[in-house]
N, C-alpha and C positions, 0 to 999 in steps of 0.2 A: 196452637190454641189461643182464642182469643180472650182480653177478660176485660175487658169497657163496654161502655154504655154512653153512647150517644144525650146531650144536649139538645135544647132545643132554641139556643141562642148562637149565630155564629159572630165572632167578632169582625166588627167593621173595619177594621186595621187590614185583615187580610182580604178585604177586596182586589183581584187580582184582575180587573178588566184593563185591558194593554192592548197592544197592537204589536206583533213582531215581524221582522222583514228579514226574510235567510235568502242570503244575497247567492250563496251552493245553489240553491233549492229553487230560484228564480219564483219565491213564495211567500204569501203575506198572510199571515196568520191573525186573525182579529178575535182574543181571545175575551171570556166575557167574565164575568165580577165572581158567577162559580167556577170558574176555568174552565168551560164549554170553548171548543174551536172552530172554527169558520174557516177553511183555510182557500186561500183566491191565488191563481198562479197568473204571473204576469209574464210578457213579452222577456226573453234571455236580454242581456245588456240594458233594461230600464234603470238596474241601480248601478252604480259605478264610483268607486272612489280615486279622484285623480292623485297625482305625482305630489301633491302637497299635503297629503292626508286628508280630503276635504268628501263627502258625501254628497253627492249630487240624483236627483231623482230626474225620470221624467215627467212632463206635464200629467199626462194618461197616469199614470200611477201614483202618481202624485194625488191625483183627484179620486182615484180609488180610494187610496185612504181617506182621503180629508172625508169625502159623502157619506162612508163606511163608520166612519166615528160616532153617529147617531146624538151630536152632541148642539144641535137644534141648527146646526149653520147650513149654509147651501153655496157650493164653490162651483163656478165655472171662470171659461176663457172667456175673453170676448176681444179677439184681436191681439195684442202683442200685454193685455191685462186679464191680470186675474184676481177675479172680483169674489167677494167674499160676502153673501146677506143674510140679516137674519130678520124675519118679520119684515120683510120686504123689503128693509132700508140697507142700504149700503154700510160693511162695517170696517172693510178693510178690502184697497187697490194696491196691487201689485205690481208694477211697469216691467215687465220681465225686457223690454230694449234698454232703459237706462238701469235697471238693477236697483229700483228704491220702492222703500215703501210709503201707502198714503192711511195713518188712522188719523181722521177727522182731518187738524188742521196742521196736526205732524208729520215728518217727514224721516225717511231712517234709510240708509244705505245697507244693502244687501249683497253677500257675495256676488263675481258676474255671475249671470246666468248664460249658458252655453248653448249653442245650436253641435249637435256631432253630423257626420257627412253627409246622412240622411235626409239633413234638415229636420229633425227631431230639437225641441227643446227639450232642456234638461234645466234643473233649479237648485239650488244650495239647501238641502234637507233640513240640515240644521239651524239656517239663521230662519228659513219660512216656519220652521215650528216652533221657534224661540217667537216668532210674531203670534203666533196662533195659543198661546199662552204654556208651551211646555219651555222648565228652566235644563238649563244643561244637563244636570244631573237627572234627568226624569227620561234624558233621548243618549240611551247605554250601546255606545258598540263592545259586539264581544270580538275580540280580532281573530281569536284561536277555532270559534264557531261561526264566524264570518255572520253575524244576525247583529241586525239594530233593535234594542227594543224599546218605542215609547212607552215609556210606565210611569203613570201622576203618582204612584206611590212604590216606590222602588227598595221596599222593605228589607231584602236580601242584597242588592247591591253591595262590592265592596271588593279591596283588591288583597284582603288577608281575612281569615279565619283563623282563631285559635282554638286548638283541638283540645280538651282534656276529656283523657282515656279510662275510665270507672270499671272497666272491664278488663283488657287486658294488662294490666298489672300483676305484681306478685303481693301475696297477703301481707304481707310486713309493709309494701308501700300506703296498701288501702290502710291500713292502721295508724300508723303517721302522717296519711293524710299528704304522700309527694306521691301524687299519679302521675302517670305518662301528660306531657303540657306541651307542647310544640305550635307553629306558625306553620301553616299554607300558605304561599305564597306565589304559585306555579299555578297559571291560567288555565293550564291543559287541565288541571284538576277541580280550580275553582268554577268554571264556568262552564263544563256541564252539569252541573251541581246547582248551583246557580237558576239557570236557564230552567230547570226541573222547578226548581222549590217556585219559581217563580209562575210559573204554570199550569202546576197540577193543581185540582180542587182538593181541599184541607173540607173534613166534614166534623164538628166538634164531638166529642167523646168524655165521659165523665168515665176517673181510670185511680182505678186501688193499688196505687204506687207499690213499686217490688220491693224499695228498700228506699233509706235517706238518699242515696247517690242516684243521677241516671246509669246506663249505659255509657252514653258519650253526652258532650257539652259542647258544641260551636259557638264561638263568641266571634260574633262577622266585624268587630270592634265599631259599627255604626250605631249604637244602642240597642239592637237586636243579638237577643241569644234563644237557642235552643236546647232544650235540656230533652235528651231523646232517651225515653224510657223502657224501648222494646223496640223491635221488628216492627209495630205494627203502632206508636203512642211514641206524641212528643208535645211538648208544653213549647209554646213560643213567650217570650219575654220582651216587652218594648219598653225604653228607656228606666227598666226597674220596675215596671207594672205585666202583672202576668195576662196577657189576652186571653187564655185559654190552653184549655186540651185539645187536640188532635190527632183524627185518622191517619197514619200513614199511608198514600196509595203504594201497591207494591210497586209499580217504576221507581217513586224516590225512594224506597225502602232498601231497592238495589243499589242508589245510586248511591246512600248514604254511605250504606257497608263497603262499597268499593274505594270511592273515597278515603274513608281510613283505611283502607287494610294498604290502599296504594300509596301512602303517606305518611303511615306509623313510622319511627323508626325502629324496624325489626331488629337489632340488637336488643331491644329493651322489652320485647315482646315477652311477659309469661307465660297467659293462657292464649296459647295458638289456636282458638274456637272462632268459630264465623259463623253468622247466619245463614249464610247460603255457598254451595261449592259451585265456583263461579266457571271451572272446568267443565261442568256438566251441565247442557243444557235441556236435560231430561231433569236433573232437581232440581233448576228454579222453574220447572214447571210443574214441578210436586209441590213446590211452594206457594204458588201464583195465587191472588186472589183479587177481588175487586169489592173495592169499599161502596157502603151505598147511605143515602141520608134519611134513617128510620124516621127521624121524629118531626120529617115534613113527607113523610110519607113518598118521599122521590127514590124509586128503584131504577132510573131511568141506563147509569152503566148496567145493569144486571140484564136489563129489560133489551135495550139495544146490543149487546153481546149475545142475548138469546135471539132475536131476529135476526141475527146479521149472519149464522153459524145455519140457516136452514135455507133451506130451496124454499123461494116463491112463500115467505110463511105466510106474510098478510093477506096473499091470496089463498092459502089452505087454512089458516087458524084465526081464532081468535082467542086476546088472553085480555087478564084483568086481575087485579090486584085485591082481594078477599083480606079485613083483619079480624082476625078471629078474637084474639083476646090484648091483654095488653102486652104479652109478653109475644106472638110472633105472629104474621103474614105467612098467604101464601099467596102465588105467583099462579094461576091457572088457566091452562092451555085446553080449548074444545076445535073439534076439526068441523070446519063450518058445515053447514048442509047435513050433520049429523047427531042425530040425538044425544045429549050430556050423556046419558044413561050406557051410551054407545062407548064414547071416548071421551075422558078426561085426564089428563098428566097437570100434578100437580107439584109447586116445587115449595118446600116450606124453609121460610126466611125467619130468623130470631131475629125476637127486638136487638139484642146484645149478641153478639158485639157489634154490627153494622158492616158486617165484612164476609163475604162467603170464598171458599176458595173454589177453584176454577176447577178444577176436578168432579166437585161436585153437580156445578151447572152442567159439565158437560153427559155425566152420565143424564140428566135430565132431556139435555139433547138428544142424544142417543134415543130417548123413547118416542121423540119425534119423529125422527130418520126414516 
């Protein structure tokens, strides 16, 4: 059961537009500022990290991203240079034979740059995106997820979380105020965790807290904390100032819960409850749900989850989004070339909570079928 109410302000802290590169996946993700994904599959072996720990890109890929970045510049070759313009003037040359670079009247050495047997060039990732204005810490490799990811605001980043536990403790500790407190510090667990928070869209929610404590408390020890107050509601905190309430999507909702239950130290565990039984994948899909942004009126997960689930929709339906009053929407499906009067499936969305479960959409499906 849900019990929040969507905002109509998101915080600008959580702009989440990045670029991720999974080196498994031979795939580049170009993720956007609501965490919409674009994802571009590249050539096998374009990324590659040599025997010195160093990141090397191809040219061709290399300029996928750069063009992809939408951030007013324009990259091509021209010969053994890679030139960089904006407004038509030259902003930065590249000499990929002697490995230097040229802004204005400066000059800067750059890792080699490598030809491999093909005669492919390849570039030093890291120092061309150090030129192009990303700082070390904005260009994150995850080693354990094999993904690079540039991020100008790397909010989540970090190599420890501290856990405190509001939940499973025993009453005598909640009353003294000693909860379960522990360090993460194992990659296997921070960074797909991580990788999530940092890529799912966060939709704001206004939320009639259950008690003085959350559930759980991450403190990523970089001036970010999360004080997570349900299955579904979590408050983010930056440097001591609260940004807001937030929807949990249910992928990090799983990813949270799993997270600790894989990290608690179970000696100390009292109440052995969890959100979801991770054995069965028939109950998190009793659970499942998908958030959506009421108070900018964008149903668009709900919308494209209902098209993506039918044969041919856009060429048998048409739908549209009706707000009836202030408190709920509905969603309504007509089968083209046939009178309203004929056929209409309607799916009705509440203001509050901003979140329907999957269950429900689908029986709506179902009357499509």
């Amino acid at each position: 059961m849900f019990v929040f109410m969507p905002l109509q302000v998101k915080a600008e802290v959580l702009n989440k537009e990045q670029i991720d590169i999974d080196i498994n996946k031979d795939c580049i993700n170009f993720i956007g500022s609501d965490g919409s994904v674009i994802a571009e599959k590249y050539e096998n072996g374009s990324v590659f990290i040599d025997k010195n720990g160093l990141t090397y890109i191809s040219a061709d890929c290399l300029l996928s991203i750069l063009n992809n970045g939408k951030n007013g510049f324009n990259y091509y070759f021209d010969g053994g240079m890679l030139l960089v313009n904006k407004n038509g003037e030259t902003y930065l040359k590249i000499n990929t034979d002697t490995s230097t670079a040229n802004i204005g009247s400066d000059y800067k050495s750059i890792e080699q740059c490598k030809i491999n047997a093909d005669g492919k060039l390849f570039l030093p990732l890291r120092d061309i995106l150090n030129l192009f204005g990303y700082s070390n810490n904005e260009i994150i490799y995850q080693p354990y997820l094999k993904t690079i990811s540039l991020n100008k605001q790397p909010l989540f980043e970090t190599d420890k979380i501290t856990i405190t536990d509001f939940n499973h403790c025993s009453p005598e500790k909640s009353i003294s105020e000693e909860y379960l407190n522990y360090d993460v510090i194992d990659n296997q667990y921070l960074q797909p965790l991580i990788y999530c928070l940092n890529k799912i869209p966060f939709y704001s929610c206004d939320v009639n807290y259950r008690s003085l404590n959350p559930w759980y408390r991450f403190d990523f020890n970089n001036g970010v904390v999360l004080d997570i107050d349900s299955n579904c509601v979590l408050r983010i905190y930056k440097d001591g100032n609260k940004t807001g309430e937030y929807q949990i999507p249910f992928e990090l909702s799983v990813k949270i819960e799993k997270f600790v239950k894989n990290t608690i130290p179970e000696n100390e565990v009292f109440h052995n409850i969890w959100w979801y039984d991770y054995s069965s994948e028939e109950d998190l899909n009793q659970y499942e749900y998908i958030t959506y942004d009421y108070m900018d009126n964008d149903y668009k997960e709900v919308t494209s989850y209902i098209i993506s689930q039918v044969n041919d929709f856009e060429k048998r339906y048409d739908l549209l989004i009706e707000n009836r009053s202030e408190e709920e929407a509905y969603i309504i499906v007509t089968q083209k070339n046939v009178p309203e009067s004929e056929y209409k499936v309607s799916l009705r969305i509440y203001k509050y909570p901003g979140a329907m479960e999957i269950s429900k959409i689908n029986d709506f499906i179902y009357a499509l079928k």
